[in-house]
TORVO-224170 format. One record per residue: x, y, z of N, C-alpha, C, O, CB in turn; residue number from 1; residue in three letters. Coordinates in nm, 2 decimals. Glycine has a CB too. Layout:
<pts>
(pt (X,Y,Z),(X,Y,Z),(X,Y,Z),(X,Y,Z),(X,Y,Z),NUM,ALA);
...
</pts>
This chain:
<pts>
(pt (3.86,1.33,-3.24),(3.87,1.26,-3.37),(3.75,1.17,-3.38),(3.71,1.12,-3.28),(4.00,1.18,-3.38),1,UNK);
(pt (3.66,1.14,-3.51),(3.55,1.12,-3.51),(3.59,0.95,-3.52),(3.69,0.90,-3.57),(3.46,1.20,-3.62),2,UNK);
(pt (3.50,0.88,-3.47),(3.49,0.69,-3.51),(3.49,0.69,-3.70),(3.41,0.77,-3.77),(3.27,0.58,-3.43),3,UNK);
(pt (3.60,0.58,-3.75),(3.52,0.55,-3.85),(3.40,0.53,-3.86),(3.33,0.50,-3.77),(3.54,0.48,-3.88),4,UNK);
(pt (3.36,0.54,-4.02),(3.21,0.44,-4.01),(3.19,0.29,-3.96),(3.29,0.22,-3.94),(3.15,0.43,-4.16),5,UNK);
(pt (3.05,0.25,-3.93),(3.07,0.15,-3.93),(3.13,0.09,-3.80),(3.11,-0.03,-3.77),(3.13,0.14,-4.02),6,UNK);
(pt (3.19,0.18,-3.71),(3.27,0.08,-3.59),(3.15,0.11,-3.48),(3.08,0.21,-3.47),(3.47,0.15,-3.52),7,UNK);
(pt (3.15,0.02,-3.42),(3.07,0.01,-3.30),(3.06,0.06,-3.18),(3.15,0.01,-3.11),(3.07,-0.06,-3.29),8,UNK);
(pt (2.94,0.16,-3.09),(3.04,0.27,-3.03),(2.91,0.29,-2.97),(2.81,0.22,-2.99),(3.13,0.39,-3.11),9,UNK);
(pt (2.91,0.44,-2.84),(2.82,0.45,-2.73),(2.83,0.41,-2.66),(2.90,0.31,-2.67),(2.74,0.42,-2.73),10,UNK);
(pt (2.80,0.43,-2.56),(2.85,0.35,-2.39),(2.81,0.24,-2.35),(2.69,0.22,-2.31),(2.81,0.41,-2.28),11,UNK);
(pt (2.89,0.16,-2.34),(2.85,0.03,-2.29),(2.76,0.01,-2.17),(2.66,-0.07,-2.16),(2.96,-0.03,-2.26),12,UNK);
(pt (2.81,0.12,-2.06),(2.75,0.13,-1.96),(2.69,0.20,-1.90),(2.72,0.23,-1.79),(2.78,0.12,-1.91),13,UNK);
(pt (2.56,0.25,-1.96),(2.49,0.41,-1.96),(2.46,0.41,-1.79),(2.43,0.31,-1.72),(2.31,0.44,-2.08),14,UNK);
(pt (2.47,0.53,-1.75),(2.40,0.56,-1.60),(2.32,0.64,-1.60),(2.35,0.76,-1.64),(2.47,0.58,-1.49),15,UNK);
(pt (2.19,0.59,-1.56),(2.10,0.75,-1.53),(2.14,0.83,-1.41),(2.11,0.80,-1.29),(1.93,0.73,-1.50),16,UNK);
(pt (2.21,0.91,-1.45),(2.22,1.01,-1.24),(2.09,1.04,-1.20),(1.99,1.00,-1.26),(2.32,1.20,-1.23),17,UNK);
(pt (2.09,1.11,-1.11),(2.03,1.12,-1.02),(1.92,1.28,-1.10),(1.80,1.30,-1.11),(2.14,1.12,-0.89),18,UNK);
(pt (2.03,1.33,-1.13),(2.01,1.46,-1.20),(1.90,1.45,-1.32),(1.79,1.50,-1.34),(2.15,1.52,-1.26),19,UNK);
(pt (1.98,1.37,-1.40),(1.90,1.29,-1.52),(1.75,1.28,-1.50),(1.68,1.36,-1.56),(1.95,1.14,-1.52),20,UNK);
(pt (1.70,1.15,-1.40),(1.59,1.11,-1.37),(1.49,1.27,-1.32),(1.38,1.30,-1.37),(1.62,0.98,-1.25),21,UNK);
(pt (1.57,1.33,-1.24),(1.44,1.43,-1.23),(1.40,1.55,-1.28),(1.33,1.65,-1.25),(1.43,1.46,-1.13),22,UNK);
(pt (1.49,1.52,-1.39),(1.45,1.61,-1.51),(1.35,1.46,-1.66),(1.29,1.48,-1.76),(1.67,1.69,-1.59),23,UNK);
(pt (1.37,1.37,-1.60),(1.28,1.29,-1.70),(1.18,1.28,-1.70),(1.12,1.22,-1.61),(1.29,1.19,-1.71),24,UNK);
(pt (1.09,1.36,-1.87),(0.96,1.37,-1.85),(0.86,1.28,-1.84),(0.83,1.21,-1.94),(0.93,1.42,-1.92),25,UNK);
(pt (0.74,1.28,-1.66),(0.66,1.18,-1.63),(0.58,1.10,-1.73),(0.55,1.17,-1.82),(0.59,1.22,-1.53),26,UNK);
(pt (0.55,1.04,-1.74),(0.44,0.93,-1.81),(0.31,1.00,-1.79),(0.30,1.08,-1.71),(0.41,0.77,-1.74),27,UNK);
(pt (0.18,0.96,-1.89),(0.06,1.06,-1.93),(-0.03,0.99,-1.80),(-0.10,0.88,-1.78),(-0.02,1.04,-2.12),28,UNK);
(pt (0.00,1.10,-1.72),(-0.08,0.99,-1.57),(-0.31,1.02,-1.59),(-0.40,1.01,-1.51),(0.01,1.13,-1.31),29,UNK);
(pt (-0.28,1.06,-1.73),(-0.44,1.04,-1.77),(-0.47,0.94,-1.88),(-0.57,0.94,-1.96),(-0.50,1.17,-1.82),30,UNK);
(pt (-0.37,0.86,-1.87),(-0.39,0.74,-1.95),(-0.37,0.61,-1.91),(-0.29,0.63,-1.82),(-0.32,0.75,-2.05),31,UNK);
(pt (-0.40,0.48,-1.91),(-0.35,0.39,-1.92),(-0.17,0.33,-1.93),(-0.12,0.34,-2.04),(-0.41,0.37,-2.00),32,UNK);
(pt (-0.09,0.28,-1.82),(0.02,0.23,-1.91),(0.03,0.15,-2.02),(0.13,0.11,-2.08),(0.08,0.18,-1.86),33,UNK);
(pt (-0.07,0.12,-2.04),(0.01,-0.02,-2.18),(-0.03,0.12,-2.28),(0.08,0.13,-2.34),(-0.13,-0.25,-2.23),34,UNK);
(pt (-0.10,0.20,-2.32),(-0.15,0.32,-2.41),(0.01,0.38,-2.44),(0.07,0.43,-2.35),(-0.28,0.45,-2.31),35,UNK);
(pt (0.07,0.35,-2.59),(0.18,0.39,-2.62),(0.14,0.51,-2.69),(0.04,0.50,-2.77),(0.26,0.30,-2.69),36,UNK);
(pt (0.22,0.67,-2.67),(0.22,0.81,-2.67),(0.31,0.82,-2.80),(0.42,0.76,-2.81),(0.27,0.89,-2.51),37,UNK);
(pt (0.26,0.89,-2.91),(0.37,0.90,-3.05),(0.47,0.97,-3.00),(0.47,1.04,-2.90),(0.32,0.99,-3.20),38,UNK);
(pt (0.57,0.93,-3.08),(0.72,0.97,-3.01),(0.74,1.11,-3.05),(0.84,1.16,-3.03),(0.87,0.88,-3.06),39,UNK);
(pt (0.64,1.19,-3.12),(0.71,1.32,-3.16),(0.58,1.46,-3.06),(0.47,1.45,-3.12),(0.72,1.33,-3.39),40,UNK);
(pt (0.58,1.49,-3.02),(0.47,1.59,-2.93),(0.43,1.67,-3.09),(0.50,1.71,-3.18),(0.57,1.73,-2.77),41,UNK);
(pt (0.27,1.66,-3.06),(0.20,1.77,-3.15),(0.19,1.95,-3.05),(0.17,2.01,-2.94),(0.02,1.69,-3.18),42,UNK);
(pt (0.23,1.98,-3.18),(0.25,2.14,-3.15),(0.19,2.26,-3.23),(0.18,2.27,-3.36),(0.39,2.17,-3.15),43,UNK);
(pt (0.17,2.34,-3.14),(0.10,2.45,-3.20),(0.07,2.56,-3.15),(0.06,2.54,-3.03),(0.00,2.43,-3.24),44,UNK);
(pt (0.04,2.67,-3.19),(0.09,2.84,-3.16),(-0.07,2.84,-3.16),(-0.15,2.78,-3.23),(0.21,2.96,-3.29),45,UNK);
(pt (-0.09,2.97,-3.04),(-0.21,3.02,-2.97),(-0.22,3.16,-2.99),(-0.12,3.23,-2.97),(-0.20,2.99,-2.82),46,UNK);
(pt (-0.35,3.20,-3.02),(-0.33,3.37,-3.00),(-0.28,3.40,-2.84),(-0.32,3.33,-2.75),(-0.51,3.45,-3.03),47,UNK);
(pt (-0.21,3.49,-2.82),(-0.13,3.52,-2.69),(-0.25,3.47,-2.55),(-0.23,3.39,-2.47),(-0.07,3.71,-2.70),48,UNK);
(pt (-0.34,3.54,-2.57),(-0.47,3.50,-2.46),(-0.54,3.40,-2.42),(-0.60,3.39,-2.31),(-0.55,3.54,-2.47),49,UNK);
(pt (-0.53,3.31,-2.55),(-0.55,3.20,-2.52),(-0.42,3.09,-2.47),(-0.45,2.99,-2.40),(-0.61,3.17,-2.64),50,UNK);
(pt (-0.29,3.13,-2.51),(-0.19,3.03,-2.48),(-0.21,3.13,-2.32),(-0.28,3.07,-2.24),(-0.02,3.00,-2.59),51,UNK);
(pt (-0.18,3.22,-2.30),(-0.20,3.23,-2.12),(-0.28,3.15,-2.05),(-0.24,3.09,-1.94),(-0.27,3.36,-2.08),52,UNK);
(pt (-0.40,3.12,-2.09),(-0.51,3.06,-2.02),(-0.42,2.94,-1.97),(-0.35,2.94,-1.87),(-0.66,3.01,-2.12),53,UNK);
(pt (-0.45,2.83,-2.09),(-0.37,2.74,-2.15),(-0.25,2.71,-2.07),(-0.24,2.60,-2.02),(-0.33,2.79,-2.27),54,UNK);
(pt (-0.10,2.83,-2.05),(-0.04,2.80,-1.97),(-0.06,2.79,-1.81),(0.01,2.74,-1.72),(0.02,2.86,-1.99),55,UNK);
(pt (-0.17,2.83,-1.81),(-0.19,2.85,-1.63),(-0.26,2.73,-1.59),(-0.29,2.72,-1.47),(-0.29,2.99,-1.56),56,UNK);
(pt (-0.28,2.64,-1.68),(-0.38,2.49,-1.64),(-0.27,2.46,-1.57),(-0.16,2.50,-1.60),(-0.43,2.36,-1.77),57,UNK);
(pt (-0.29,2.35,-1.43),(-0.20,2.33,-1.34),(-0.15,2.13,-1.44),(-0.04,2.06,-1.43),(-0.31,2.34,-1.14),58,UNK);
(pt (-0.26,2.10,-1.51),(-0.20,2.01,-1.65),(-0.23,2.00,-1.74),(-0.31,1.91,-1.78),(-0.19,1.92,-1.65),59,UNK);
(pt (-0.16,2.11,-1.83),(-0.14,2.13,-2.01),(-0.22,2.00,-2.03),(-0.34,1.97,-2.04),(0.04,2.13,-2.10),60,UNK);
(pt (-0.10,1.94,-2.03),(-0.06,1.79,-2.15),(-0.21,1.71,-2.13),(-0.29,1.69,-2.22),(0.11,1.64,-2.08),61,UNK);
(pt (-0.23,1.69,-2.02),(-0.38,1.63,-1.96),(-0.48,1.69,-2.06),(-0.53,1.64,-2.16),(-0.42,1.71,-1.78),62,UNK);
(pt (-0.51,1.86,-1.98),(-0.62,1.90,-2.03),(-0.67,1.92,-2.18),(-0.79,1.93,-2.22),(-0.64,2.00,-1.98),63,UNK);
(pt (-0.51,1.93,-2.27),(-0.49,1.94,-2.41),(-0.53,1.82,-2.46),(-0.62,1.84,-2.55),(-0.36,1.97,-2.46),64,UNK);
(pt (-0.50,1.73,-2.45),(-0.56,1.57,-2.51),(-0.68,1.52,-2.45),(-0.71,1.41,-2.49),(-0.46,1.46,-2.48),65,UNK);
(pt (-0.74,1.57,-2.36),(-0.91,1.60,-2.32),(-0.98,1.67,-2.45),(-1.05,1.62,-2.54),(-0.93,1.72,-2.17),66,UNK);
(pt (-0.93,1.78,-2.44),(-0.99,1.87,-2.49),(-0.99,1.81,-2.67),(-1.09,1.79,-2.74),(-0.91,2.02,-2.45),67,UNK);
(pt (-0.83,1.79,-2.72),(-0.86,1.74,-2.90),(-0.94,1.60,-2.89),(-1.03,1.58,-2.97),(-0.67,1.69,-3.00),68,UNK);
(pt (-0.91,1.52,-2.79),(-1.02,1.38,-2.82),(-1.17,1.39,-2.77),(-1.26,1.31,-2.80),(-0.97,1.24,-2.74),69,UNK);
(pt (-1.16,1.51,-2.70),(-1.35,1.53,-2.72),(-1.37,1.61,-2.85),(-1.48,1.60,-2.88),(-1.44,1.64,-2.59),70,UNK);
(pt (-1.31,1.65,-2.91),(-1.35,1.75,-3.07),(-1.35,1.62,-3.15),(-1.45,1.58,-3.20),(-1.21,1.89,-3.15),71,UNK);
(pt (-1.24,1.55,-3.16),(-1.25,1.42,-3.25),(-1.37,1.37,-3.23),(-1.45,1.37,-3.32),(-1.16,1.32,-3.22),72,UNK);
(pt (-1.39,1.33,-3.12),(-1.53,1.25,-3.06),(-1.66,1.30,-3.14),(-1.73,1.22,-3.20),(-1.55,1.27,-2.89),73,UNK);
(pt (-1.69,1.46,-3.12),(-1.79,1.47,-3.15),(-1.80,1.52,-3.30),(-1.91,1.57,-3.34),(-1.83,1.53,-3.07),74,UNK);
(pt (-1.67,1.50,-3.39),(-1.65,1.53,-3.54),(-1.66,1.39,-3.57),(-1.63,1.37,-3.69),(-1.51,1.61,-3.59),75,UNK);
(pt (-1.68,1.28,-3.50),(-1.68,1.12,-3.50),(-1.56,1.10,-3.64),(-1.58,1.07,-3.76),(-1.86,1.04,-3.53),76,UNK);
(pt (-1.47,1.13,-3.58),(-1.33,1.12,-3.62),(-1.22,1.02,-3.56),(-1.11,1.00,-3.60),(-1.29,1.25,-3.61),77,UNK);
(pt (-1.27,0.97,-3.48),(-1.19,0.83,-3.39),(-1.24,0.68,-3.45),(-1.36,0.65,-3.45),(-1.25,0.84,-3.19),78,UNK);
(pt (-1.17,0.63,-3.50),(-1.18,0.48,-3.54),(-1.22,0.37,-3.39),(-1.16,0.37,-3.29),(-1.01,0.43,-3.62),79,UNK);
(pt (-1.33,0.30,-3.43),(-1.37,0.22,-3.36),(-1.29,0.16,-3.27),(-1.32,0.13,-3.16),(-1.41,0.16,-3.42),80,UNK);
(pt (-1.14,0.13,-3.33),(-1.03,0.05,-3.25),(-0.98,0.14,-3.15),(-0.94,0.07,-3.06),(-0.90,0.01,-3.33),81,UNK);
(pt (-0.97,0.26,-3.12),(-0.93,0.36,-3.01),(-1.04,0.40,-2.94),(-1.00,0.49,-2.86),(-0.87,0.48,-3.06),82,UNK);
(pt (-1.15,0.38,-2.93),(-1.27,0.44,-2.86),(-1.25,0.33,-2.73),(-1.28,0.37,-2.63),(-1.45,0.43,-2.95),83,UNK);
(pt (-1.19,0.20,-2.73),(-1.19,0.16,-2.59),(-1.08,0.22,-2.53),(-1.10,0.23,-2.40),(-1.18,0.02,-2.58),84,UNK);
(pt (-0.99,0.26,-2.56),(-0.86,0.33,-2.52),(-0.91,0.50,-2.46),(-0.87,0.56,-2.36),(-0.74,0.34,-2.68),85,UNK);
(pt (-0.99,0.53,-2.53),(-1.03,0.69,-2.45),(-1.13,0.65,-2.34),(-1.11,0.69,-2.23),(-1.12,0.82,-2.57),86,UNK);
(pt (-1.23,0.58,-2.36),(-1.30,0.50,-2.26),(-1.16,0.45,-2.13),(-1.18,0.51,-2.02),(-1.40,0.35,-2.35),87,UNK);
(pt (-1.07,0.38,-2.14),(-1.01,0.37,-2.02),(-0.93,0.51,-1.93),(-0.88,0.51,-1.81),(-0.91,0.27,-2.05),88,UNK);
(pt (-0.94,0.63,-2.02),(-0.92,0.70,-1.94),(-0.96,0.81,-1.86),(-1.08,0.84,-1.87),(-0.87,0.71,-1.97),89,UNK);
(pt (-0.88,0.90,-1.76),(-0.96,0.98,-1.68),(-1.07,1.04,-1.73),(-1.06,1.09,-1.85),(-0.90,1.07,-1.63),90,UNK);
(pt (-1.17,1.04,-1.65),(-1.33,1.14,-1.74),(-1.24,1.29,-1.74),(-1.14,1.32,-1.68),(-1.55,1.16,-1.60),91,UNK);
(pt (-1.29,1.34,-1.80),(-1.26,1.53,-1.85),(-1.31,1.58,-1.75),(-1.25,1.68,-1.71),(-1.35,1.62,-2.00),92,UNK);
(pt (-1.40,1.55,-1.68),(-1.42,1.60,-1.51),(-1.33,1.61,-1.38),(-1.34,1.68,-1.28),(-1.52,1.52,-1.46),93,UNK);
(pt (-1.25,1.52,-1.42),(-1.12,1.53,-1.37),(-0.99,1.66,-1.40),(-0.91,1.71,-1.31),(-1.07,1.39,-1.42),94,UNK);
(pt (-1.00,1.70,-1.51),(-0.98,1.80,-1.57),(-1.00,1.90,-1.60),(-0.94,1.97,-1.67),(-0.97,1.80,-1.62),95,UNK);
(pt (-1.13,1.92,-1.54),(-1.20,2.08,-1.56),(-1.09,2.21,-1.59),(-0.97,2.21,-1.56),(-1.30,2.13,-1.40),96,UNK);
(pt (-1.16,2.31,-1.65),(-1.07,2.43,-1.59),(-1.12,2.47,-1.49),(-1.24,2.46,-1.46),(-1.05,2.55,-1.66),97,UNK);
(pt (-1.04,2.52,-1.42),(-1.05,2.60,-1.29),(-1.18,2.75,-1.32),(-1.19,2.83,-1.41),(-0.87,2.66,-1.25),98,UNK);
(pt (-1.26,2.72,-1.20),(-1.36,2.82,-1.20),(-1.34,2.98,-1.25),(-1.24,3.01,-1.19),(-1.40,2.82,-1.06),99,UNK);
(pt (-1.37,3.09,-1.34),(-1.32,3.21,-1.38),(-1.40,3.31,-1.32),(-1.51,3.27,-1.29),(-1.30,3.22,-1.52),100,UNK);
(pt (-1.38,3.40,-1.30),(-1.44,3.54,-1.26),(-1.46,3.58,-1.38),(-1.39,3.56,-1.48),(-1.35,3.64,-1.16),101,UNK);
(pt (-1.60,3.66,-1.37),(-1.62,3.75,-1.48),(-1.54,3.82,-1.53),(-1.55,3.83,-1.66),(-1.70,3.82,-1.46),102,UNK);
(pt (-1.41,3.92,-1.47),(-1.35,4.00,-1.49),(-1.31,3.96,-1.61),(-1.34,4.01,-1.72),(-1.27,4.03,-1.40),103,UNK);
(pt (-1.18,3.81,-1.57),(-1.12,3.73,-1.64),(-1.21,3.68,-1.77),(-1.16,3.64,-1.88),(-1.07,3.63,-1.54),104,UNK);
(pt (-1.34,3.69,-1.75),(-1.39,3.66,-1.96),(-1.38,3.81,-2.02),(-1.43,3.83,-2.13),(-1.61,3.58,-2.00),105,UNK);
(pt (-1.35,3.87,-1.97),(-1.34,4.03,-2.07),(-1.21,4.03,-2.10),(-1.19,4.04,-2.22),(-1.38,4.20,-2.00),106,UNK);
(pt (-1.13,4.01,-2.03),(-0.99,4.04,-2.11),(-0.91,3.96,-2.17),(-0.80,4.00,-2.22),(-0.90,4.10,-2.04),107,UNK);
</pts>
């Protein structure tokens, strides 16, 4: 049976199990902590060969927000107030992609 409106409700006493926590997704370990992350993930569909690449980075999330804040950067599309915030974090050298074989640029 559903609560009225209005009544006050949710668990008083939430517990994270154990299960919980290591399924809880880590913090952007290429950023700063005080650097607050928008609450909704930007998303977007890859021609199939490119999202392969893409999936095989050993870190997406990392190399993906390298990769859009250097295009911003050099479309000088970043407001003055965030350029110290990309400056505190890991250089993109930290992030390289992984070395490719010739084979792998033909197909």
């Amino acid at each position: 049976m559903p609560k009225p409106k209005g009544t006050p409700g949710g668990n008083p006493t939430p517990v994270q199990t154990s299960k919980f926590l290591k399924r809880k997704f880590p913090a952007a370990k290429d950023l700063p902590d005080d650097v607050e992350l928008a609450s909704k993930p930007l998303c977007v569909k890859l021609p199939v060969k490119l999202d392969k690449i893409v999936r095989s980075l050993p870190d997406k999330s990392v190399w993906l927000r390298a990769a859009i804040t250097e295009k911003l950067q050099k479309e000088g599309l970043i407001p003055g107030d965030v350029q110290p915030v990309i400056e505190q974090a890991i250089p993109s050298e930290a992030i390289a992609l992984p070395a490719r074989n010739a084979s792998a640029a033909k197909t």
